[in-house]
DSSP file (Angstrom, degrees, kcal/mol; ACC not computed):
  #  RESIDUE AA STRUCTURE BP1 BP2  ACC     N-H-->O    O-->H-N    N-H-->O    O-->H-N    TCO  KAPPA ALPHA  PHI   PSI    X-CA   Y-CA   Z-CA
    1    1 A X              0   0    0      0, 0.0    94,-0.2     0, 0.0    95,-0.1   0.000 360.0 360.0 360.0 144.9  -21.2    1.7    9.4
    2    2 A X        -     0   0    0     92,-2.2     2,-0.5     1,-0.1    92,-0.1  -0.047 360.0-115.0 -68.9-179.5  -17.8    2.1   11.1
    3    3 A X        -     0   0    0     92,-0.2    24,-1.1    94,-0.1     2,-0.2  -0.995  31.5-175.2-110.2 132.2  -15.1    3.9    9.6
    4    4 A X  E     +Ab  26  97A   0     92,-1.3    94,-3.5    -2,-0.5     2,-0.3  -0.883  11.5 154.6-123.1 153.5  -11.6    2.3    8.4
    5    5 A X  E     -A   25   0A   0     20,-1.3    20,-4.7    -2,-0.2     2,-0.9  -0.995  47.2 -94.6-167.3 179.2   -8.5    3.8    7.1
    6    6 A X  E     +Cb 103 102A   0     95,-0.6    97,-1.4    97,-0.5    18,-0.2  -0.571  35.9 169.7 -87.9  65.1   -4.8    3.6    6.5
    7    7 A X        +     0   0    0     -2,-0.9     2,-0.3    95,-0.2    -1,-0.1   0.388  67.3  37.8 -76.7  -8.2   -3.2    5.5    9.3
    8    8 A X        +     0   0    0     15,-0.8    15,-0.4    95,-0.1    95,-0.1  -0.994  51.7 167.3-150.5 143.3    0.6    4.3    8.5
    9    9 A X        +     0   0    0     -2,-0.3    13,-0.3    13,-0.2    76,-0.1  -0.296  14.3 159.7-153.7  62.3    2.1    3.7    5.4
   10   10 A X  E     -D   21   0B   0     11,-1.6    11,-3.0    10,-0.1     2,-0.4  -0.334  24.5-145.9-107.8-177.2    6.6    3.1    5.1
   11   11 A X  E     -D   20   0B   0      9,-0.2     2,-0.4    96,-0.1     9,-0.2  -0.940  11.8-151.7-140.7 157.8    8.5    1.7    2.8
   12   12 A X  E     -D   19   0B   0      7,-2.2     7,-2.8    -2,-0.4     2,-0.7  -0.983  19.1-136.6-142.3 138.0   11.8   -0.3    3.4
   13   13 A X        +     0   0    0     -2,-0.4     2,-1.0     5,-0.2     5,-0.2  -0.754  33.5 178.4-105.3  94.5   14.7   -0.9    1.5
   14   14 A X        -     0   0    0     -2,-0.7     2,-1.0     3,-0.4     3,-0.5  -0.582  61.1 -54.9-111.7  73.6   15.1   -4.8    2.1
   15   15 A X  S    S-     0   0    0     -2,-1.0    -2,-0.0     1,-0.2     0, 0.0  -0.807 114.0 -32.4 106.5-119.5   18.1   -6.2    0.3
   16   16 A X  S    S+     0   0    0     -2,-1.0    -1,-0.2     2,-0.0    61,-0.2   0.190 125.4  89.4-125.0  25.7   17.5   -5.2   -3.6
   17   17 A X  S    S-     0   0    0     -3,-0.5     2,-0.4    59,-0.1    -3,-0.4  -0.652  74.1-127.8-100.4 163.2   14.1   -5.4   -3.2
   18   18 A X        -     0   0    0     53,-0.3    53,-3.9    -5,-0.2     2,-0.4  -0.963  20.0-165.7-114.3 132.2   11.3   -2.7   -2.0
   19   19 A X  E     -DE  12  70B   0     -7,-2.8    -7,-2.2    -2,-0.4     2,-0.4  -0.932   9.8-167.5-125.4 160.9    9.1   -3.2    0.4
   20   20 A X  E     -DE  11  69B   0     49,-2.8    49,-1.6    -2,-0.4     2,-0.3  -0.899   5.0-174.9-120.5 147.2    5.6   -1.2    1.5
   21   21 A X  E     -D   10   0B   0    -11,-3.0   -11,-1.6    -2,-0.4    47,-0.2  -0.935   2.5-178.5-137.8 126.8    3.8   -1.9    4.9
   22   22 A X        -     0   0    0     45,-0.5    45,-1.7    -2,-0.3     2,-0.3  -0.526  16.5-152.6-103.4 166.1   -0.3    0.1    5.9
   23   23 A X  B     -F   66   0C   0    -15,-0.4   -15,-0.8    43,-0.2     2,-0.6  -0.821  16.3-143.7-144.4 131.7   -1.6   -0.6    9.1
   24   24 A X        -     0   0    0     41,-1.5     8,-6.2    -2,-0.3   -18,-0.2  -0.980  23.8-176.0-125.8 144.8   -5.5   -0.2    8.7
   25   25 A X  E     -A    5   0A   0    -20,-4.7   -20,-1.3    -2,-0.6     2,-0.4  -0.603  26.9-125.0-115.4-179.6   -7.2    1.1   11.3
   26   26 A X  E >>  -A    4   0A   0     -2,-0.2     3,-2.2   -22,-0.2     4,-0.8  -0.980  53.2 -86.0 -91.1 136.8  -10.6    1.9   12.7
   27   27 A X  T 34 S+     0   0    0    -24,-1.1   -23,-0.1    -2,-0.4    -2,-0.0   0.461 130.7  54.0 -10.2 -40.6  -11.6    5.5   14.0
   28   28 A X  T 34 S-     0   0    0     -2,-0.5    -1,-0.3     2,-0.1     3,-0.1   0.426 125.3-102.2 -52.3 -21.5  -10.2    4.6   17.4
   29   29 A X  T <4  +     0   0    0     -3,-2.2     2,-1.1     1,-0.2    -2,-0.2   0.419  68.9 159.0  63.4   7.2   -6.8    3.6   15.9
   30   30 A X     <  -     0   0    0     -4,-0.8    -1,-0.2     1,-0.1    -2,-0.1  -0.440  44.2-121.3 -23.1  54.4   -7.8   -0.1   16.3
   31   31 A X        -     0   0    0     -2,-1.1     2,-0.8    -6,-0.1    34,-0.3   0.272  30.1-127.1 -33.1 140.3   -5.7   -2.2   13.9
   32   32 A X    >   -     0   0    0     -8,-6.2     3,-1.1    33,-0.2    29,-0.2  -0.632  17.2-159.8-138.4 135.6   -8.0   -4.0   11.6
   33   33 A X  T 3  S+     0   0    0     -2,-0.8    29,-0.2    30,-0.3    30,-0.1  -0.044  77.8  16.6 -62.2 145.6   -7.9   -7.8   11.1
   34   34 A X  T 3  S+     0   0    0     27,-2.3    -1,-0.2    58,-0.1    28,-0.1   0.232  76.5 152.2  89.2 -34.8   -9.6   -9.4    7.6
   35   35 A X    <   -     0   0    0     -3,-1.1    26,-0.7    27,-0.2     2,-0.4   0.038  43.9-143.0 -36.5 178.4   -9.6   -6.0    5.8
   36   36 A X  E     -GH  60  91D   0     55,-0.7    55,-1.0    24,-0.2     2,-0.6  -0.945  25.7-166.0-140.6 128.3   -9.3   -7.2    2.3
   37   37 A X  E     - H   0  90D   0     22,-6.9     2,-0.3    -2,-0.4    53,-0.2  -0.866  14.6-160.0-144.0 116.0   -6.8   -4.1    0.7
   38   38 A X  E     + H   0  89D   0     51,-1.1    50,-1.5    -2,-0.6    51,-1.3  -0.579  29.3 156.6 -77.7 123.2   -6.4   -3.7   -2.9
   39   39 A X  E     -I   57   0E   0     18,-4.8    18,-1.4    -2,-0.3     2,-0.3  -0.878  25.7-140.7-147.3-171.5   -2.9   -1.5   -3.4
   40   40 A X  E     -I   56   0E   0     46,-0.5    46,-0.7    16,-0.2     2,-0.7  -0.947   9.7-149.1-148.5 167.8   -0.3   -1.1   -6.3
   41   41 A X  E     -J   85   0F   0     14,-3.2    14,-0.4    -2,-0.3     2,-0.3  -0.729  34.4-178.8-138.9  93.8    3.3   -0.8   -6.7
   42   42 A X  E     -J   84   0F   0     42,-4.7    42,-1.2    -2,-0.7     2,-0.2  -0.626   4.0-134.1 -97.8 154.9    4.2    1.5  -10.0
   43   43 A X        +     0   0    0     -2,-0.3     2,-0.2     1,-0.3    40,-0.1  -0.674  64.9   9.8-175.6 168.1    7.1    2.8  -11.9
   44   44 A X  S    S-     0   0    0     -2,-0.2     2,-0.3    38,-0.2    -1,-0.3   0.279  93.1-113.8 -91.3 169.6    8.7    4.3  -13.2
   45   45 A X        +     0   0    0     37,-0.7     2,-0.2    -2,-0.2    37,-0.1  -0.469  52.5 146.4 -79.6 135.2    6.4    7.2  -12.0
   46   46 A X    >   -     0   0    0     -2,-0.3     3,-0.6     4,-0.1    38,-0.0  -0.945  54.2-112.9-149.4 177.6    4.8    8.7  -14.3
   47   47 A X  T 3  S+     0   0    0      1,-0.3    -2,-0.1    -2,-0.2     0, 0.0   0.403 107.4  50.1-108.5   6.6    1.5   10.3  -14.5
   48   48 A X  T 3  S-     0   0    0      2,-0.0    -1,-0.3     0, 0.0    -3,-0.1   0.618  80.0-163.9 -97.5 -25.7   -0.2    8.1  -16.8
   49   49 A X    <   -     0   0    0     -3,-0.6     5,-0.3    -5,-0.2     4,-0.1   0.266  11.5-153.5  47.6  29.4    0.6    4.8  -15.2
   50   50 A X     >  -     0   0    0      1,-0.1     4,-0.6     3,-0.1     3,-0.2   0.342  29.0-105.6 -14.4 154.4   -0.2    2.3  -17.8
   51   51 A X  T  4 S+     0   0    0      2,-0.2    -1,-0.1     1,-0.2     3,-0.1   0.741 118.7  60.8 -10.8 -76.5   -1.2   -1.1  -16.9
   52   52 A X  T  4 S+     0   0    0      1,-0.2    -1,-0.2     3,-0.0    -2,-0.1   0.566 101.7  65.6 -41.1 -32.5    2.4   -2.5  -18.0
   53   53 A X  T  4 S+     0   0    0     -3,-0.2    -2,-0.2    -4,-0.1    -1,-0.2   0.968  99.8  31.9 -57.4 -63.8    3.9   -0.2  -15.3
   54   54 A X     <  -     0   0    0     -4,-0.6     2,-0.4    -5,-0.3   -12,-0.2   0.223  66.4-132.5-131.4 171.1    2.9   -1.2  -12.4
   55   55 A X        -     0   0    0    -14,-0.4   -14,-3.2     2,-0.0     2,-0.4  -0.995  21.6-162.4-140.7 157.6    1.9   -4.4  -10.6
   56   56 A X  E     +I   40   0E   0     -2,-0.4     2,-0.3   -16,-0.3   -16,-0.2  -0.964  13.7 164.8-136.2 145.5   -1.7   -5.0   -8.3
   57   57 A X  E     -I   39   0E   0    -18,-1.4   -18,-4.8    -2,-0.4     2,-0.1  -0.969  33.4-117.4-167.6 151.8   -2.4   -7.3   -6.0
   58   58 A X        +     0   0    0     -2,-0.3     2,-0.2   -20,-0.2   -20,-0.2  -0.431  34.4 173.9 -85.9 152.9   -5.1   -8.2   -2.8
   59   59 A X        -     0   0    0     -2,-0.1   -22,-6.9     8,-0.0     2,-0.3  -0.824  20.4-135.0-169.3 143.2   -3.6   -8.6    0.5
   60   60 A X  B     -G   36   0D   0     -2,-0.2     2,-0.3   -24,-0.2   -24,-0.2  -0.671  20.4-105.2-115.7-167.0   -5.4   -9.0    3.5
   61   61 A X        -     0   0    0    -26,-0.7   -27,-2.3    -2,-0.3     6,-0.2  -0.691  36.1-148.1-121.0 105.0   -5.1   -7.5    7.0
   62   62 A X    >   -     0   0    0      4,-3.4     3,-3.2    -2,-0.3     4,-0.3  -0.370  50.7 -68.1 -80.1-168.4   -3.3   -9.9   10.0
   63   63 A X  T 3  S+     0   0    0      1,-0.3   -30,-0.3     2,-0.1    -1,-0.1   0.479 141.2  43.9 -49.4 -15.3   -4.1   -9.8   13.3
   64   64 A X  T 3  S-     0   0    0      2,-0.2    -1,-0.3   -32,-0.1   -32,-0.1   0.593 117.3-110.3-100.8 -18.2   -2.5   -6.1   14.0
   65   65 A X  S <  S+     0   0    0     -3,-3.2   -41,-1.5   -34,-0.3     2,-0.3   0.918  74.9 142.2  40.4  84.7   -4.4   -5.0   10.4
   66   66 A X  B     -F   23   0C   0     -4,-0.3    -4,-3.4   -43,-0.2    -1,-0.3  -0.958  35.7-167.7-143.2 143.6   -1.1   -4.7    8.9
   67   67 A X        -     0   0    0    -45,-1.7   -45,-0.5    -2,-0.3     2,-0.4  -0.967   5.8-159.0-122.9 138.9   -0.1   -5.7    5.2
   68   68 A X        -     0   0    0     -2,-0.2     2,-0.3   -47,-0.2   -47,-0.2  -0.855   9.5-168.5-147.7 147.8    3.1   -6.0    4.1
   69   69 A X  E     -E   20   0B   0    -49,-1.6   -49,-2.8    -2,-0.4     2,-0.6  -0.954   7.8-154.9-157.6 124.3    3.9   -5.8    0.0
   70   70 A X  E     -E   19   0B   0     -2,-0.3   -51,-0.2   -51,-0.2     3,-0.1  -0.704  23.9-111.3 -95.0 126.3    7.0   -6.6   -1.7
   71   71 A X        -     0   0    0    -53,-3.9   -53,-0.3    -2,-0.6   -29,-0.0  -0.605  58.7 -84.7 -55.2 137.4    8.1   -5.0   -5.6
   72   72 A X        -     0   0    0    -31,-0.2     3,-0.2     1,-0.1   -54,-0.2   0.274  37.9-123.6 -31.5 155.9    8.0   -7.6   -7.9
   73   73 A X  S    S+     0   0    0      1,-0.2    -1,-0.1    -3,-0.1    -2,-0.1   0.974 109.6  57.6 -71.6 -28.4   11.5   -9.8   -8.0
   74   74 A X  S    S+     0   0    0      2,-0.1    -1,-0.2     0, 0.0    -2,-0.1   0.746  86.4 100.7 -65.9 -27.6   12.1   -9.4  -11.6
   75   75 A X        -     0   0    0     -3,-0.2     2,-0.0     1,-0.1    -4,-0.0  -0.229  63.3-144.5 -59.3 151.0   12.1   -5.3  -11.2
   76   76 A X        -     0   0    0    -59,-0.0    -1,-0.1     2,-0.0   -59,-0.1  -0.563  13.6-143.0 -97.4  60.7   15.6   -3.5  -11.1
   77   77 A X        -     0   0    0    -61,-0.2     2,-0.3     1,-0.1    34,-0.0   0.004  12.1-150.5 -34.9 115.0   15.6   -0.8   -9.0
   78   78 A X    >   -     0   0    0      4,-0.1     3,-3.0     1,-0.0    32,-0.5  -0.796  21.7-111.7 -90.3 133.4   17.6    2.2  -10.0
   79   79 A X  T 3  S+     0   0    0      1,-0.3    32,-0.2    -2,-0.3     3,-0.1  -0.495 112.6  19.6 -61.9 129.2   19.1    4.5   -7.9
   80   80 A X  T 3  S+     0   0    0     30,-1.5    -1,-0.3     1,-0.4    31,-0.1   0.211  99.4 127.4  70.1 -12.5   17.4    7.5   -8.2
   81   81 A X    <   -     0   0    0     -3,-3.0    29,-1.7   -37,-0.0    -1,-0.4  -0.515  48.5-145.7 -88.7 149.9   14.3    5.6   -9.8
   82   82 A X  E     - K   0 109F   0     27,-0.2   -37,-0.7    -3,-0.1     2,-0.3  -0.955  17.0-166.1-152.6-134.7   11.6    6.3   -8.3
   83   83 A X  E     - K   0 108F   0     25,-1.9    25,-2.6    -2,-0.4     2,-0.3  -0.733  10.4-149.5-131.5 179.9    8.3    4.2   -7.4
   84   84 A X  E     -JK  42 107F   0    -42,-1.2   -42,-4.7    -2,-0.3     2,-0.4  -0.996   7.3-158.2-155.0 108.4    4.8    5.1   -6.2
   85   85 A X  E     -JK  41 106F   0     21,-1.9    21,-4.2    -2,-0.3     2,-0.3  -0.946  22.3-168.3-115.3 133.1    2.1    2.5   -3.5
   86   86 A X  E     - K   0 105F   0    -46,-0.7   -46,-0.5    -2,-0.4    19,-0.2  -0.971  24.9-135.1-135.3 151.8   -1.0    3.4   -3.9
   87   87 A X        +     0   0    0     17,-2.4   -48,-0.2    -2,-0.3     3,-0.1  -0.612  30.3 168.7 -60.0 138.4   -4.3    2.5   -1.9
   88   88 A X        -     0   0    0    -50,-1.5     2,-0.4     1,-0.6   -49,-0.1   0.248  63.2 -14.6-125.1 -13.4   -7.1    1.7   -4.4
   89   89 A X  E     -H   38   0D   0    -51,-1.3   -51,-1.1     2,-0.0    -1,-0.6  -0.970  50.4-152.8-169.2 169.3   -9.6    0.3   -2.5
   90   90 A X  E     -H   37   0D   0     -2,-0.4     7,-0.3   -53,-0.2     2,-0.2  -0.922  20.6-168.3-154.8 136.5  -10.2   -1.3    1.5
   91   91 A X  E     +H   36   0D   0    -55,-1.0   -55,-0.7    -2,-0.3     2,-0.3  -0.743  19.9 146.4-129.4 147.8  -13.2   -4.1    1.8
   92   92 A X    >   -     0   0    0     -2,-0.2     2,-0.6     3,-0.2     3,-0.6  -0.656  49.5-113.7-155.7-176.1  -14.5   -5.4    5.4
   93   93 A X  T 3  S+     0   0    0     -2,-0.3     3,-0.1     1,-0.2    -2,-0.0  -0.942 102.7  21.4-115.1 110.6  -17.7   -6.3    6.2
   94   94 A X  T 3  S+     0   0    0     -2,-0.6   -92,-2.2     1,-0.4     2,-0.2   0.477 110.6  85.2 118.4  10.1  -19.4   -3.8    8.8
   95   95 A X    <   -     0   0    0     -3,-0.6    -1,-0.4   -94,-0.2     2,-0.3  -0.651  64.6-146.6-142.3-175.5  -16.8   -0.8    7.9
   96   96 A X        -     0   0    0     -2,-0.2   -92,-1.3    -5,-0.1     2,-0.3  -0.857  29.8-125.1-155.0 107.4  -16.9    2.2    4.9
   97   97 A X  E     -b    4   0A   0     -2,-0.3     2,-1.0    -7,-0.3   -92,-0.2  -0.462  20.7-159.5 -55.9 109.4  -13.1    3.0    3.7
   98   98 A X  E >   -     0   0A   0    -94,-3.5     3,-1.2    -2,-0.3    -1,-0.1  -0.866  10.7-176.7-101.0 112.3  -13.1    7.0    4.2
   99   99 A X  E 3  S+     0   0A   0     -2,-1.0    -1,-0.2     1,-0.3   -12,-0.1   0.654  73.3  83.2 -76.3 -19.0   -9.9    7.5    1.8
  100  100 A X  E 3  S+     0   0A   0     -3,-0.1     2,-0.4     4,-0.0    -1,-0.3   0.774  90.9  64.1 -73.4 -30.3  -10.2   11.2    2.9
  101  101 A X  E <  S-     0   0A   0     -3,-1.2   -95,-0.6   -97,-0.2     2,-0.3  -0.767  99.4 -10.0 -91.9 133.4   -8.1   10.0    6.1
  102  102 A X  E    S-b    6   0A   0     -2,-0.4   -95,-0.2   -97,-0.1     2,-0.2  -0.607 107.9 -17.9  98.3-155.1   -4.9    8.8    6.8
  103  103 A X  B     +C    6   0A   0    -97,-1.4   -97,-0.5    -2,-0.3   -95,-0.1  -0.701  45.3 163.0 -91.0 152.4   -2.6    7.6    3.8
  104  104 A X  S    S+     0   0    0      1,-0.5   -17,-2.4    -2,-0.2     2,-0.3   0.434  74.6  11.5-120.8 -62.3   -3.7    6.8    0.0
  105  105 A X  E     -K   86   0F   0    -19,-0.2    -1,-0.5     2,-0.0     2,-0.3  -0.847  55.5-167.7-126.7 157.6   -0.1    7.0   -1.8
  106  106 A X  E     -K   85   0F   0    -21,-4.2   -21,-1.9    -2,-0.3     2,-0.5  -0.956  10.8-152.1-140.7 135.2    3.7    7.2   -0.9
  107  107 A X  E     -K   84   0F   0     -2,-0.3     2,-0.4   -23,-0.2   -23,-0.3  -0.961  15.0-173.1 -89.0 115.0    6.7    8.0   -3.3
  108  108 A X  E     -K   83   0F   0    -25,-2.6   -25,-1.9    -2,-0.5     2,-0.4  -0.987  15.6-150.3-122.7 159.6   10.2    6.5   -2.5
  109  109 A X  E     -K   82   0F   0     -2,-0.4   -27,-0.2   -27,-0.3   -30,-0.1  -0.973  21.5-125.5-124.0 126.8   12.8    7.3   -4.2
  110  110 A X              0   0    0    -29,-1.7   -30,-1.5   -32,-0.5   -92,-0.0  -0.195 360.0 360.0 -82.2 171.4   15.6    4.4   -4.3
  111  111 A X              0   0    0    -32,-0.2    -1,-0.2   -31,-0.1   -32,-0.1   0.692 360.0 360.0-127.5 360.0   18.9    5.2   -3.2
């Protein structure tokens, strides 16, 4: 089996919303198309992360294997707050997610 992972991981401050964008790649640095990538968007951070925090969602890989993930609209980002995307799992058929590489989680802090 190949190897895939998240080689890129930023966060964007887009209006009054947050947004996160990974790029999954293959071992080559290969975007890859199809990935299936389970991620989460919590806060406020804390180290317990209930349920209630946080929100999860599926998102698959376009053509570049790039995913793009918005914080809910209803949230209110506080300045100072901050939030936490996390990796929890990467799917393709023919590939083995090595989590030990690349990015897993990001902190931003809003401003």
């Amino acid at each position: 089996m190949a190897i895939m992972y998240v080689n890129n991981l930023t966060f964007a401050k887009v209006g009054q919303r947050l947004r996160a964008t990974a790029k999954v790649v293959d071992t080559n640095g290969n975007g890859l198309q199809d990935a299936v990538v389970t991620v989460s968007i919590k806060k406020p951070l804390d180290e317990t992360f209930p349920i209630t925090s946080g929100w999860y969602f599926n998102f698959t890989t376009n053509s570049q294997g790039i995913i793009t993930e918005y914080a809910p609209a209803g949230w209110t980002l506080h300045a100072g707050g901050e939030y936490e995307v996390k990796v929890h799992w990467i799917a393709l058929p023919g590939y083995t997610w090595d989590w030990h590489q690349g990015f897993r989680a990001m902190r931003y802090t809003w401003q």
